[in-house]
ZAROLO-935319 format. One line per 5 residues: number of its first residue (from 1); their letters; for each residue z, y, x of C-alpha. Coordinates in steps of 0.2 Angstrom, whole numbers, plus 5000, padded with zeros to 4 digits. Each point is the difference from the previous one (the first is absolute). Layout:
N
NUM = a = Z/Y/X ~ ... .
//
This chain:
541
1 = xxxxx = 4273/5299/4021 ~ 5015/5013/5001 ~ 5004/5010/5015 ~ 5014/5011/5004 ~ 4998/5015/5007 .
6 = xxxxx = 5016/5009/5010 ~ 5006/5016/5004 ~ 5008/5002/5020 ~ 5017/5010/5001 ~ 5005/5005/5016 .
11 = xxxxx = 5017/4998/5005 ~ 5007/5010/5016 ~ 5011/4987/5012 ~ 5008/5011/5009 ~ 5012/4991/5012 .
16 = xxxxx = 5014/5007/5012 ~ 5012/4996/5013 ~ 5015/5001/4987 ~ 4995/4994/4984 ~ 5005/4984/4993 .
21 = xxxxx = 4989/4986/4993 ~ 5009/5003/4982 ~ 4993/5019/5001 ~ 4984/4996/5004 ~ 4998/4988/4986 .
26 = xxxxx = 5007/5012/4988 ~ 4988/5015/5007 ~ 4986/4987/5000 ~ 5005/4999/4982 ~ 5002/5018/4996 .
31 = xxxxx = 4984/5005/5007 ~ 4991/4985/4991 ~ 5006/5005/4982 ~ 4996/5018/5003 ~ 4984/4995/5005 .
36 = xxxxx = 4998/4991/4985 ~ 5004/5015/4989 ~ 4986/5007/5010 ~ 4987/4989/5000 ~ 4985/5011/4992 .
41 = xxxxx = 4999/5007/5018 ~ 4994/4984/5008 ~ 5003/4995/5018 ~ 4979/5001/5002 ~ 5002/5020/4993 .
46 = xxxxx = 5014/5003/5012 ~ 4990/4991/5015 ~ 4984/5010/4997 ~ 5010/5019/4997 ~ 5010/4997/5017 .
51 = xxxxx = 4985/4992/5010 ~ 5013/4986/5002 ~ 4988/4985/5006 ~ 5012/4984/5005 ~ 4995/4989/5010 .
56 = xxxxx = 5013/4986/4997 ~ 5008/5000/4981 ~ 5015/4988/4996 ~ 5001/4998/4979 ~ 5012/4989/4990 .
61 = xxxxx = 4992/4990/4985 ~ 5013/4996/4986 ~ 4995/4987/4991 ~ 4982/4998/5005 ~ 4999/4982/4997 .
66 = xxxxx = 5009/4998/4982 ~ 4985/5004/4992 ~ 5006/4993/4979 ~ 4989/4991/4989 ~ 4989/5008/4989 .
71 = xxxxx = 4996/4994/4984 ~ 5009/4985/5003 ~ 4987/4996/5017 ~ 5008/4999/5016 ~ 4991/5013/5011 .
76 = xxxxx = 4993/4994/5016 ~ 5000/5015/5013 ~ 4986/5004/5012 ~ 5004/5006/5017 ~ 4992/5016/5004 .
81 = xxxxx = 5000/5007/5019 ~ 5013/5011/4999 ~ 4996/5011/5015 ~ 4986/5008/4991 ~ 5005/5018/5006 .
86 = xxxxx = 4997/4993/5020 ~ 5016/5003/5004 ~ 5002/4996/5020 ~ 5015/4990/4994 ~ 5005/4994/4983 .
91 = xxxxx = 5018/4993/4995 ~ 5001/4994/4984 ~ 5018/4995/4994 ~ 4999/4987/4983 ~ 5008/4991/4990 .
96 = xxxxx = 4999/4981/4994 ~ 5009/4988/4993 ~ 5018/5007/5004 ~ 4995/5001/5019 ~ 4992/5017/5011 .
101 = xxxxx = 4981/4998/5006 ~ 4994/5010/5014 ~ 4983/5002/5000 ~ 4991/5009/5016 ~ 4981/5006/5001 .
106 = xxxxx = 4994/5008/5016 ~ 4986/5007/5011 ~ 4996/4986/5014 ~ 4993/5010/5011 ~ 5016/5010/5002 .
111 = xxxxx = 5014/4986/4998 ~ 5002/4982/5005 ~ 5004/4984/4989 ~ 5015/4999/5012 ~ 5006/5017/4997 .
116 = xxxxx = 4999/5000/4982 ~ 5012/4983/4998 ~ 5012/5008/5013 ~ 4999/5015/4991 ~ 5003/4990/4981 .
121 = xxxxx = 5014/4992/5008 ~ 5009/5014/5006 ~ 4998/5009/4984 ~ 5007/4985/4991 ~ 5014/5000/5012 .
126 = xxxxx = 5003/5017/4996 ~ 5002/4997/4981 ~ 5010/4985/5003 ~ 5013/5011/5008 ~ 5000/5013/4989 .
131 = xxxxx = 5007/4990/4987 ~ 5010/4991/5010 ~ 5009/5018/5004 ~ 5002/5006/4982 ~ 5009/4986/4997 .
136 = xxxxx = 5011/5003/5015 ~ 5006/5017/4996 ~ 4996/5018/4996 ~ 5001/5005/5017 ~ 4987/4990/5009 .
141 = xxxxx = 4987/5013/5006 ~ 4981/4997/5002 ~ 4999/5005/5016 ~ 5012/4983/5006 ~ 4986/4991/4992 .
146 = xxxxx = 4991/4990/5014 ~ 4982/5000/5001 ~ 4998/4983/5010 ~ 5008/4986/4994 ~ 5012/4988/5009 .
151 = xxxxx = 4989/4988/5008 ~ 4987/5014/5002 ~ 5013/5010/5011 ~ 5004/4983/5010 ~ 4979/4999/5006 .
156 = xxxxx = 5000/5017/5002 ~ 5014/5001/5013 ~ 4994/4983/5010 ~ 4983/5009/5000 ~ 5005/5017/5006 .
161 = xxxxx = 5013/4989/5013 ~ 4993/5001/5019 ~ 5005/4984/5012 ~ 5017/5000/5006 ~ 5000/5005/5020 .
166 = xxxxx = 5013/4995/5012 ~ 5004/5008/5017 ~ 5013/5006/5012 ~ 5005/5017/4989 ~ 5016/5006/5011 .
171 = xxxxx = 4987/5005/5012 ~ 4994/5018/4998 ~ 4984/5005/5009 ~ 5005/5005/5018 ~ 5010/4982/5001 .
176 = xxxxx = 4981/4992/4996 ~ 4991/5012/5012 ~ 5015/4996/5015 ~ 4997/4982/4995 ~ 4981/5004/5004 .
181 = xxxxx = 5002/5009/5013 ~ 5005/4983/5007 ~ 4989/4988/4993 ~ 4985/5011/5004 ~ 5007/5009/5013 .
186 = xxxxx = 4981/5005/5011 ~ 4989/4998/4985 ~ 4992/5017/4994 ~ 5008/5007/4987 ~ 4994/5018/4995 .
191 = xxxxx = 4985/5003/5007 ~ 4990/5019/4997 ~ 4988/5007/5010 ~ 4998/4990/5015 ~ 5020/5002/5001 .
196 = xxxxx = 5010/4982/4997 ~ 5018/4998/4997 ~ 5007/4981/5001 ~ 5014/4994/4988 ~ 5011/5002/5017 .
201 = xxxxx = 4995/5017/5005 ~ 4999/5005/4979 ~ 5018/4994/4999 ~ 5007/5008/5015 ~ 4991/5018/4998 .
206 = xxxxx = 5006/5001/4982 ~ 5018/4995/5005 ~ 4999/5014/5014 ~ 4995/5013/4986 ~ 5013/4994/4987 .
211 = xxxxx = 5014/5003/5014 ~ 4993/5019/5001 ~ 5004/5000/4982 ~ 5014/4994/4998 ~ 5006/5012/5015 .
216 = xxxxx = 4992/5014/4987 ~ 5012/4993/4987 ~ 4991/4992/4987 ~ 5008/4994/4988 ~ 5002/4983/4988 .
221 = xxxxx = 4982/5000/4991 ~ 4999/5019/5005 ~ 4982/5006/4995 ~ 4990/5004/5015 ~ 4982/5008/4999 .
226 = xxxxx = 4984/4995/5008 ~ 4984/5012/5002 ~ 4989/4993/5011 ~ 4981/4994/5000 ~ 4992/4982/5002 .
231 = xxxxx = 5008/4992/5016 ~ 5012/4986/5006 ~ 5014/5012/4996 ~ 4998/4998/4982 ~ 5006/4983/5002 .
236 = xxxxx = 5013/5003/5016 ~ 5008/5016/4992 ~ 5003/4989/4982 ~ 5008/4986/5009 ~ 5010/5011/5012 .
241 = xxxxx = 5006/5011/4983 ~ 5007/4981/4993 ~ 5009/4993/5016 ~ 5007/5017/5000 ~ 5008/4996/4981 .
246 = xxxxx = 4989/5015/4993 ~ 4986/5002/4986 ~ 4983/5003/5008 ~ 4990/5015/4988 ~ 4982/5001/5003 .
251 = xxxxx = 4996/5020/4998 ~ 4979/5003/4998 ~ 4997/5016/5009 ~ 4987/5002/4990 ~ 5010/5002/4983 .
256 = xxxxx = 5005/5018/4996 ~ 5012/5007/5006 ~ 5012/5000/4984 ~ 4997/4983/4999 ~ 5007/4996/5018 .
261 = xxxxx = 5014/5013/4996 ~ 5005/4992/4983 ~ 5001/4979/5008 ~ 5011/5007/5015 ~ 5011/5010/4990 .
266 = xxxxx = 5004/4985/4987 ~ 5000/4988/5015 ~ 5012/5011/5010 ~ 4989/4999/5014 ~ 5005/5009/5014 .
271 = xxxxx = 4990/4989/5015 ~ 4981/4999/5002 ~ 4992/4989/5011 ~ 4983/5007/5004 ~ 4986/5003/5014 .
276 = xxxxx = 4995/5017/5007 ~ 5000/5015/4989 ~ 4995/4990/4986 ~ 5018/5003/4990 ~ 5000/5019/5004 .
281 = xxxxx = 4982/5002/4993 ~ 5001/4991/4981 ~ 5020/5004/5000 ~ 5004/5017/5009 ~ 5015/5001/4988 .
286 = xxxxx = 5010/4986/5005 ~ 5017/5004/5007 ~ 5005/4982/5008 ~ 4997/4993/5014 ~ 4981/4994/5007 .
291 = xxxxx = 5000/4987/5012 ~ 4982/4998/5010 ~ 4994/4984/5005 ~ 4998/5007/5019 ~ 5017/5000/5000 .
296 = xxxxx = 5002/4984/4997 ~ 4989/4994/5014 ~ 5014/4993/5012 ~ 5004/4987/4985 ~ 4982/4992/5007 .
301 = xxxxx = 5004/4999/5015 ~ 5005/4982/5004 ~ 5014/5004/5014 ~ 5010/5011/4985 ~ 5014/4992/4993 .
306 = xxxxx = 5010/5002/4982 ~ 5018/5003/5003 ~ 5005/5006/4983 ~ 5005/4988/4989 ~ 4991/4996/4984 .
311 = xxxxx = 5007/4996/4984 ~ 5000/4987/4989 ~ 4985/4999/4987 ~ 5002/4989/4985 ~ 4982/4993/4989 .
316 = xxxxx = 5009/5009/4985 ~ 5001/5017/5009 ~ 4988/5015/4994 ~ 4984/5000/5012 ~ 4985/5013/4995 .
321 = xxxxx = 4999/5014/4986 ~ 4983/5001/4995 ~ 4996/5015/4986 ~ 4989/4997/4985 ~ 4986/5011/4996 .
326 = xxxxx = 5009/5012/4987 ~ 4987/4999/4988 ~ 5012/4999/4986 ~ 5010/5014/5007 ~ 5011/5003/5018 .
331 = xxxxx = 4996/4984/5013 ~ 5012/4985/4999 ~ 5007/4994/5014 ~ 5001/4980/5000 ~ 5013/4991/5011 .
336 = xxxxx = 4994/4985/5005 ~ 5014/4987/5008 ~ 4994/4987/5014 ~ 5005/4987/4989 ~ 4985/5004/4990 .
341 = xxxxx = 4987/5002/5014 ~ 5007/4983/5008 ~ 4998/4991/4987 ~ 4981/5010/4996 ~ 4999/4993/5020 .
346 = xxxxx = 5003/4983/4997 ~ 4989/4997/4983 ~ 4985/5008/5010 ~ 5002/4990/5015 ~ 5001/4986/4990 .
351 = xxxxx = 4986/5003/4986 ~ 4987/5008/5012 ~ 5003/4987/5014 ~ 5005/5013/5015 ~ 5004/4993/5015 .
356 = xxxxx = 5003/5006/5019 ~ 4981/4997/5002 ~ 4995/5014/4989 ~ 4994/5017/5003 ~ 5002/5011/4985 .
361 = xxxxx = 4994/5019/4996 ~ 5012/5012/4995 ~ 4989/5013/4988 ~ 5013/5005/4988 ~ 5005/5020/5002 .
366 = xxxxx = 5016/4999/5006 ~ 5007/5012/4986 ~ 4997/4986/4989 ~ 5010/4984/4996 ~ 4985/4990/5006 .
371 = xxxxx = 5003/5002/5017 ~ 5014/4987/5001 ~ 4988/4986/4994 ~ 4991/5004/5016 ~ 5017/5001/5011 .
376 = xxxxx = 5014/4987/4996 ~ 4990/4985/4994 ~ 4993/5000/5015 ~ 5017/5003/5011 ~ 5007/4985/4990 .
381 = xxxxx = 4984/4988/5006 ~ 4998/5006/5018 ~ 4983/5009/4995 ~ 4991/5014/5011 ~ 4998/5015/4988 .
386 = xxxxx = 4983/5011/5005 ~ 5005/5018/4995 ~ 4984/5006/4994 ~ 4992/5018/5005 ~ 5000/5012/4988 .
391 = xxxxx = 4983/5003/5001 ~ 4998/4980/5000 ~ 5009/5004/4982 ~ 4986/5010/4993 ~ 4984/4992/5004 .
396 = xxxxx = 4996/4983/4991 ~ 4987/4996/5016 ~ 5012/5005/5013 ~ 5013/4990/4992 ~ 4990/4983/4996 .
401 = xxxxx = 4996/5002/5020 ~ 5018/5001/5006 ~ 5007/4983/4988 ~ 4985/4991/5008 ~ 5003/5007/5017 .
406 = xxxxx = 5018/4997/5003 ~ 4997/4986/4987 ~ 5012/5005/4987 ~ 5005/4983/4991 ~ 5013/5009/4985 .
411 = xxxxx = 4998/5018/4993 ~ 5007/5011/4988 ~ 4991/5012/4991 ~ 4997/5012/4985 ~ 4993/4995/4984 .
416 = xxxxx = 4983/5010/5003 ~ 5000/4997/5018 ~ 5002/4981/5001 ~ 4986/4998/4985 ~ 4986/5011/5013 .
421 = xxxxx = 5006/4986/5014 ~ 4999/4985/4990 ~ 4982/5006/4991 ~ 4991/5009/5010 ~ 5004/4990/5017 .
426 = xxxxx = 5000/4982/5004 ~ 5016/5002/5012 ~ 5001/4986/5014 ~ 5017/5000/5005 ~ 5013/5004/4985 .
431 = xxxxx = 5007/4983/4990 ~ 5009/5010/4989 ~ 4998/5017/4992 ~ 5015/5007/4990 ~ 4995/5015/4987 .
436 = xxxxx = 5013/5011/4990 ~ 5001/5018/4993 ~ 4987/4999/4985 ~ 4992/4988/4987 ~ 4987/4993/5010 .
441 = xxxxx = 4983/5003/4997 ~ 4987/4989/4994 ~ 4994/4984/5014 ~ 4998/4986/5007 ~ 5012/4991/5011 .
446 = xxxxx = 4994/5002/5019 ~ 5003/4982/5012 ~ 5014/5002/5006 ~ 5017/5003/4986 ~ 5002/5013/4991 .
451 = xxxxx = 5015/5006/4995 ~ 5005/5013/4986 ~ 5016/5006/5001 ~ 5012/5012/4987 ~ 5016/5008/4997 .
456 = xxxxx = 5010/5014/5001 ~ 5007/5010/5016 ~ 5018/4998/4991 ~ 4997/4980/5002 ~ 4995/4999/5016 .
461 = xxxxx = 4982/5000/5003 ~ 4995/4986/4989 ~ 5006/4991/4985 ~ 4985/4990/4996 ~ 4984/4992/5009 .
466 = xxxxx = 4985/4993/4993 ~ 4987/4989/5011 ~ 4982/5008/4997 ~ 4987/4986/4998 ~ 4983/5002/4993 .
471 = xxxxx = 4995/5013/4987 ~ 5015/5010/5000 ~ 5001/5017/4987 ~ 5019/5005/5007 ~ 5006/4996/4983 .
476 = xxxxx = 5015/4989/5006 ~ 5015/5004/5011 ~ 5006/4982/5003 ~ 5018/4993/5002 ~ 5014/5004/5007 .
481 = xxxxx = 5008/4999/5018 ~ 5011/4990/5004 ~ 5018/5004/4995 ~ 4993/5012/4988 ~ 4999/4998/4980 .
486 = xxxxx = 4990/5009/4988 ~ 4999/5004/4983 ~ 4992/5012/4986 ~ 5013/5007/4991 ~ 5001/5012/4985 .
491 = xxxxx = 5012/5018/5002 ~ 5016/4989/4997 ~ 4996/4988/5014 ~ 4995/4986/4989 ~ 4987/4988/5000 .
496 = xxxxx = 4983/5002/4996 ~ 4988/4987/4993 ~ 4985/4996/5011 ~ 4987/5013/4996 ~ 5012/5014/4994 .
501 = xxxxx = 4998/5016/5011 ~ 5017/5007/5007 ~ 5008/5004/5015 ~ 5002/4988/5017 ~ 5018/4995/5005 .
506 = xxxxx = 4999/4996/5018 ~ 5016/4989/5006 ~ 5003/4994/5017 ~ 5007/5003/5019 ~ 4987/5013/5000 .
511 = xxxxx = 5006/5012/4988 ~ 5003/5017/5008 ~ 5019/5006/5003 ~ 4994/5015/4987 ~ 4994/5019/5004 .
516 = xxxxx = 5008/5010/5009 ~ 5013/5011/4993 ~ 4993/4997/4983 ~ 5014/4989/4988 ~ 4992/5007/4984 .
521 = xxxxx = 4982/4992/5004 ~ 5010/4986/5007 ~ 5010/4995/4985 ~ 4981/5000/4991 ~ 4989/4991/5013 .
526 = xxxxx = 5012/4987/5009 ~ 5009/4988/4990 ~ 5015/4989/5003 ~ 4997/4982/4996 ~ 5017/4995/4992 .
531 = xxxxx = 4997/4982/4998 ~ 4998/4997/5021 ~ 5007/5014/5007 ~ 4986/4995/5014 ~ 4986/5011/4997 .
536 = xxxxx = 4998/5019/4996 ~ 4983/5004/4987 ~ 4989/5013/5002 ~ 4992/5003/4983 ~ 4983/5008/5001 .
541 = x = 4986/5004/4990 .
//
């Protein structure tokens, strides 16, 4: 019996954005010779002074298999498990008979079958292409190497492909709500505190006020604020701000005051739409002008009438600037066109099966990009939308009370909320419950659908959806909306194989305009698809 006995080398593969495939072969073998030179200090020694412990080791094995006769006897070789160390993940690179061998041992408990052979073949794609770049020139760069091959990149594109979607698009959201306005002219429409607002009487009030603004001289997609608590005006003074041609801007007065200061200085705010002394109290500073709802209350009176003419409003026409958090510096403010929300409008209507029989719950803090899942859906399907209390907000009984009161067939609401509703209730009236915000805790699926919902504010409320059903650990995010395409991409904006971890490129008619007054972060996050000239990408990770 005769064994052979090896001593590791380590060799450093240090990859970059500029270095070509001939350099990092000739560094590969630079480092490999000096190694050799080296080799009293074994790989083991180096490990065990450093308290270097990998979990995954990659090693090429020259020539393992060409074991030569000895004595004139041919030598049979007996295989020996290789991944004695326990190595999480063990790649061994041989050689036989003229041809490479990749041999891979792994922990089962950590990886699949599945993921292992995808994994075998895109490291053997990679090798492929490596050689077939030194042999196309000196200039061919690592970094142009692609990690998923052809026909890998082909399934990954049909599976991160939502449905096509047709509708009417030349119509922006005040055309949809005059066509309502008609269609569904006496049913209710807004309904909050015992207060009820048909499409009709919706359509004409918001005309009215949208006439005072435009008599204020608001201009083309000119940012207007809005600081005003749970009521019907939430959706009346947003509707009233787009017929007008203006940006509505949601303003929490209970943000600091800095932070109010900040959004209406970069959004050239000079308009707040507000209630009582509710402006003057969380923003004393503002110089512009306030506008109280109590002055506005001739626009609800039915004998007033609209002279002013209003103008033209187009689907591709800025409509609302909502501000990320800032916790990765100063807030963003995303501008989100109605051509985005239309088409969010149209999907949801159709997924979730909204009709002009529904009653829906709008929960979402109006601050937040949530609160247009509650709103235009439900315009576009003849809906009544319940404006829910704010202490109806905060108390899971009183909340579970009021969706089976007013029986509530659809609703929206946060991660954390929706999951107490779905597990600690047995709710009698909802047929669908929509979550989004966070990765949903661990549950089962309640009776009626559950829907969880993600994406980005810069994409329009959601980018993808996943049906809840049975056992459910929030692990997936689904597929994507229709009109909208996904994919995982590395730095460069190429493909990843299935299982890589990178960063998510969102395409589609949802894709924000960009932030506001921010072209640096712009030229980073939002992407120009060359190929189509169709859809602007919003890369996020």
């Amino acid at each position: 019996t005769v064994s052979m006995m090896v001593r590791t080398l380590p060799v450093h593969c240090l990859i970059t954005s500029d270095i070509t495939v001939r350099q990092f072969m000739e560094n590969v073998k630079s480092q490999l010779t000096e190694a050799m030179a080296n080799d009293i200090y074994s790989f083991v020694e180096i490990a065990a002074s450093t308290g270097l412990s990998p979990d995954v080791q990659f090693s090429y094995q020259a020539g393992y298999h060409s074991t030569p006769p000895i004595g004139g006897v041919e030598i049979r070789d007996e295989e020996l498990e290789f991944n004695a160390t326990g190595d999480i993940l063990n790649v061994q690179l041989l050689e036989e008979k003229g041809h490479l061998l990749l041999d891979i041992q792994f922990h089962s408990n950590r990886y699949s079958n599945q993921y292992i052979e995808r994994f075998a073949g895109c490291y053997t794609d990679i090798l492929r292409e490596m050689m077939k770049r030194i042999d196309s020139g000196p200039q061919a760069k690592m970094a142009e190497i692609p990690l998923a091959s052809r026909g890998e990149q082909a399934r990954l594109l049909e599976l991160g492909c939502g449905p096509e979607m047709k509708y009417d698009a030349s119509e922006s959201l005040v055309d949809i709500l005059r066509r309502k306005a008609v269609e569904f002219a006496d049913r209710p429409f807004i309904e909050y505190d015992g207060k009820i607002y048909s499409y009709k009487r919706f359509n004409e009030i918001t005309d009215r006020i949208a006439g005072y603004l435009v008599s204020q001289g608001i201009a083309k997609e000119e940012a207007v604020g809005v600081m005003i608590g749970r009521s019907e005006m939430i959706p009346i003074y947003s509707l009233a701000i787009i017929k007008a041609g203006g940006s509505y801007m949601p303003l929490d007065p209970s943000f600091p005051e800095d932070r109010l200061k900040y959004m209406c200085e970069d959004a050239k705010v000079r308009i707040i739409l507000t209630e009582g002394s509710l402006c003057r109290n969380a923003f004393p500073s503002f110089s512009g002008e306030t506008i109280d709802w109590a002055q506005l209350a001739w626009a609800f009176d039915e004998s007033a009438c609209n002279d002013v003419s209003l103008p033209e409003v187009r689907p591709d026409d800025r409509m609302v600037i909502l501000y990320t958090s800032g916790s990765t510096g100063k807030p963003k403010g995303v501008e989100l066109e109605q051509s985005g929300i239309i088409n969010f409008s149209y999907w949801y209507v159709r997924e979730m099966g909204l009709d002009h029989q529904d009653v829906v719950a709008a929960y979402a803090n109006y601050g937040f990009d949530a609160h247009m899942i509650d709103l235009y859906p439900s315009m576009l399907a003849g809906a009544c939308v319940h404006i829910l209390p704010e202490d109806v907000r905060k108390d899971m009984v009183k909340l579970n009370d009021y969706l089976e009161r007013n029986k509530i067939t659809c609703a929206f609401l946060t991660t954390q909320i929706g999951h107490h509703i779905a597990t600690m209730f047995d709710n009698g009236s909802l047929r669908t419950l929509v979550v989004g915000g966070e990765k949903v805790p661990v549950m089962e699926s309640p009776s009626y659908r559950f829907v969880n919902g993600y994406g980005p504010t810069e994409c329009s409320m959601f980018s993808t959806f996943y049906d809840v059903k049975g056992h459910f650990e929030g692990e997936f995010i689904g597929r994507a909306l229709a009109n909208y395409e996904l994919a995982v991409v590395d730095s460069r904006l190429n493909l990843l194989p299935e299982g890589a971890a990178g960063e998510l490129l969102i395409m589609g008619h949802g894709v924000a305009r960009g932030y506001l007054n921010r072209p640096d972060v712009n030229s980073e996050k939002f992407k120009k698809r060359v190929e189509s000239g169709e859809f602007r990408g919003f890369n996020r990770v």
